[in-house]
RODREN-232170 format. One record per residue: y negated, x, z negated of N, C-alpha, C in turn; residue in three letters. Coordinates in steps of 0.1 Angstrom, whole numbers, padded with zeros to 4 digits, always signed. Atoms other than C-alpha are relative to their C-alpha. Example, Ala and Ser with C-alpha at 12.3 -4.5 7.8 and 13.67 -1.06 7.14 Angstrom:
BEGIN
+0012+0009+0000+0045+0123-0078-0012+0009+0000ALA
+0011-0009+0000+0011+0137-0071-0011-0008-0008SER
% end
This chain:
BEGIN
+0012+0008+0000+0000+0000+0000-0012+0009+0000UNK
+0009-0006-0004-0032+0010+0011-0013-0002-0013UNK
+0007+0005+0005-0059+0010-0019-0012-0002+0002UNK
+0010+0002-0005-0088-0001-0017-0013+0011-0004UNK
+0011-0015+0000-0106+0032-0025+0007+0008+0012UNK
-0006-0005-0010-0086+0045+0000+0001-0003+0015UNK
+0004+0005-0012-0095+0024+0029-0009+0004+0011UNK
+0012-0004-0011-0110+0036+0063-0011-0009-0001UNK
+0014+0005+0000-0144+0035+0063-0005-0015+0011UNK
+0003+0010-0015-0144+0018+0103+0011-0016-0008UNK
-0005+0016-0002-0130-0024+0101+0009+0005+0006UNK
-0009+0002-0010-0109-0014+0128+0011+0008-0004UNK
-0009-0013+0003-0091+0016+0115+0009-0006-0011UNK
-0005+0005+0012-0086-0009+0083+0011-0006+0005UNK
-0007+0014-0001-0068-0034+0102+0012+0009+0012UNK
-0014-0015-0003-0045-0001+0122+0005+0001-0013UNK
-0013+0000+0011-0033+0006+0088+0011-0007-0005UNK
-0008+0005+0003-0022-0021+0080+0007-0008+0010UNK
-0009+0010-0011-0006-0040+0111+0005+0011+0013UNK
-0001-0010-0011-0008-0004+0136+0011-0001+0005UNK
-0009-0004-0006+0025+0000+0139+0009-0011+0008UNK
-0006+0011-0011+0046-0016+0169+0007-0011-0004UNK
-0010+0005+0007+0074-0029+0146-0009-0009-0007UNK
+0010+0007+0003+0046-0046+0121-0004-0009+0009UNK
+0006+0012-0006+0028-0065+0147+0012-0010+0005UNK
-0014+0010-0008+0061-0079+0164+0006-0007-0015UNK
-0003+0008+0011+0074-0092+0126-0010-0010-0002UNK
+0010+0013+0002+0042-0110+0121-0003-0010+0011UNK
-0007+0011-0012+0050-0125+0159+0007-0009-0003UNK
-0015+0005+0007+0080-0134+0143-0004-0009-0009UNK
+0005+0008+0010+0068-0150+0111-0009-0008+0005UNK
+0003+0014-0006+0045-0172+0132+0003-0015-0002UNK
-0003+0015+0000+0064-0198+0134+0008-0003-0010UNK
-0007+0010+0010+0081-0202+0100+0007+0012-0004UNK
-0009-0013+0010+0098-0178+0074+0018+0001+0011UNK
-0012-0007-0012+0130-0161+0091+0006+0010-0011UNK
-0008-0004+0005+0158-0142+0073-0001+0012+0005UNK
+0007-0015-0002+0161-0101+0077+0007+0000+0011UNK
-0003-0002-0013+0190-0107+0105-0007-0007+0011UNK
+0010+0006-0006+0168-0132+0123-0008+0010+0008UNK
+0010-0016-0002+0143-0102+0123+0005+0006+0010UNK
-0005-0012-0007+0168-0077+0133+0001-0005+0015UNK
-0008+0003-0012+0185-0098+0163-0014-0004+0009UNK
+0008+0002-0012+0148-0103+0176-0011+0009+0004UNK
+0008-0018+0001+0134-0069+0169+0009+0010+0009UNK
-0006-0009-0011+0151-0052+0200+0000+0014-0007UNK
+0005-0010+0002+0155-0019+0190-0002+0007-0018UNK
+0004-0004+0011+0143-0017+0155+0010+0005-0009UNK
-0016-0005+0011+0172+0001+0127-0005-0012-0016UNK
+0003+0006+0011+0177-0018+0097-0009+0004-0013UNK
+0011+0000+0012+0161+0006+0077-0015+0000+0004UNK
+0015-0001-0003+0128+0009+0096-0004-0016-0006UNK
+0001+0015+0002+0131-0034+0093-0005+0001-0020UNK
-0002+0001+0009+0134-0030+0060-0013+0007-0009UNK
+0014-0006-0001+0104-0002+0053-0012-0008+0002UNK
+0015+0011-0005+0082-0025+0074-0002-0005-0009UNK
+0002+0014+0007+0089-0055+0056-0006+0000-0014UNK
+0004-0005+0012+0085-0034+0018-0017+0002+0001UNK
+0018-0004-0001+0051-0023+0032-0007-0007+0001UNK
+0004+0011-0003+0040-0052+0042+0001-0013-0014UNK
+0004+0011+0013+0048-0072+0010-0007+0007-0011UNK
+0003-0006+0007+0033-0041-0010-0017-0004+0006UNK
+0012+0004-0008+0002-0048+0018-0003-0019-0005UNK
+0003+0017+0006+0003-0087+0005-0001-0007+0013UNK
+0000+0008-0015+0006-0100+0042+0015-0006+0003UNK
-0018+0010-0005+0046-0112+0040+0002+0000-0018UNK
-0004+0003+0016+0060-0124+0008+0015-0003+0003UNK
-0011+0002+0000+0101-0124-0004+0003-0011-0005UNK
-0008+0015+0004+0118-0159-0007+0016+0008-0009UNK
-0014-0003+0001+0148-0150-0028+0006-0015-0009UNK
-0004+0011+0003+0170-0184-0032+0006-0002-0014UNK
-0010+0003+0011+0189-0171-0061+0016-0005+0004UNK
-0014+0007+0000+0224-0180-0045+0009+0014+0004UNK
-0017-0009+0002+0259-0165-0040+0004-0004+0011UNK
+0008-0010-0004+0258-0150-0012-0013-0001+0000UNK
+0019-0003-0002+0222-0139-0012+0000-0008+0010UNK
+0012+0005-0010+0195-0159+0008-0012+0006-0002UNK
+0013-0002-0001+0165-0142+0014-0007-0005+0010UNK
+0008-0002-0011+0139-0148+0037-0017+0004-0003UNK
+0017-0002+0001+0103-0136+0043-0008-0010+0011UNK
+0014+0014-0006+0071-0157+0054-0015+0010+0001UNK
+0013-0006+0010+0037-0148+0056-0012-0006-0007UNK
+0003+0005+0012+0014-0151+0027-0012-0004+0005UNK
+0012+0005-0004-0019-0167+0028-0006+0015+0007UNK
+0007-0019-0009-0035-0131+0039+0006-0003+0015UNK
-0005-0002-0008-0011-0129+0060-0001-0008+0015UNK
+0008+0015-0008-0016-0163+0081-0014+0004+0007UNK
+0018-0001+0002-0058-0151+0080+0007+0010+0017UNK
-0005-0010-0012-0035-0124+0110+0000-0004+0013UNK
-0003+0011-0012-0029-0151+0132-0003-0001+0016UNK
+0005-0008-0010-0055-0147+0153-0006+0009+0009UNK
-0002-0011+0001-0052-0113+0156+0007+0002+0013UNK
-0009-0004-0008-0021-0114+0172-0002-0013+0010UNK
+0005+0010-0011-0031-0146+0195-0007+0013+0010UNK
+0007-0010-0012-0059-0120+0212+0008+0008+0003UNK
-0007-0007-0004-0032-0095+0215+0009-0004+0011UNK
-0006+0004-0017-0012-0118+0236-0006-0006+0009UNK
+0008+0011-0010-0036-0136+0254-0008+0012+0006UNK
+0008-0012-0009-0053-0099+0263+0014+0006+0008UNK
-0010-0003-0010-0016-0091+0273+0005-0006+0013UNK
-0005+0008-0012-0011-0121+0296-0010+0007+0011UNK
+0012-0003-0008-0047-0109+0312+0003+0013+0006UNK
-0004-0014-0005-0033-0072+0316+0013-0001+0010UNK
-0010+0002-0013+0000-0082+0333-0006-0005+0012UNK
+0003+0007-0014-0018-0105+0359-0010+0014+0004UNK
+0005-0012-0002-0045-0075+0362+0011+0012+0011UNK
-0011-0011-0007-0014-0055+0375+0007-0003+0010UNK
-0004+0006-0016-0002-0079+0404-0012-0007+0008UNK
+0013+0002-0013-0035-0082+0419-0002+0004+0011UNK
% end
């Protein structure tokens, strides 16, 4: 977790720390539309290892932007969501894909 005496000075550099990495933004893709389980994650995280999934997800609830559901049952149920903060990300990642749709078309002009 990043503290808050320890925050880049720039807005933008704040909001790279905490969502920069590839993995991060694609989970909070993910949690979009409704809390999701860690295989959920995995099976739609192409690529990602369970422990990176797992790193992310710690950093991110230590960041206060995803929060852990634990059901209490036998076998475990967990799932993560994101927290109010988290939600505030939204649209964030909207202009990310709505500037990606505008960059693909850009490329078959």
């Amino acid at each position: 977790m990043v503290t808050k005496d320890k925050m880049p000075e720039c807005d933008v550099a704040t909001t790279v720390e905490i969502i920069g990495s590839k993995w991060k933004t694609l989970i909070i893709r993910d949690l979009m539309t409704g809390a999701k389980r860690n295989t959920e994650l995995k099976h739609s995280l192409h690529g990602i290892s369970q422990k990176v999934l797992i790193e992310s997800l710690k950093s991110m609830i230590d960041d206060k932007i995803v929060e852990r559901i634990d059901f209490k049952k036998n076998p475990p149920h967990v799932e993560y969501q994101l927290t109010e903060l988290g939600n505030t990300l939204l649209p964030v990642i909207e202009a990310m894909k709505e500037w990606g749709q505008f960059y693909k078309k850009q490329l078959t002009i």
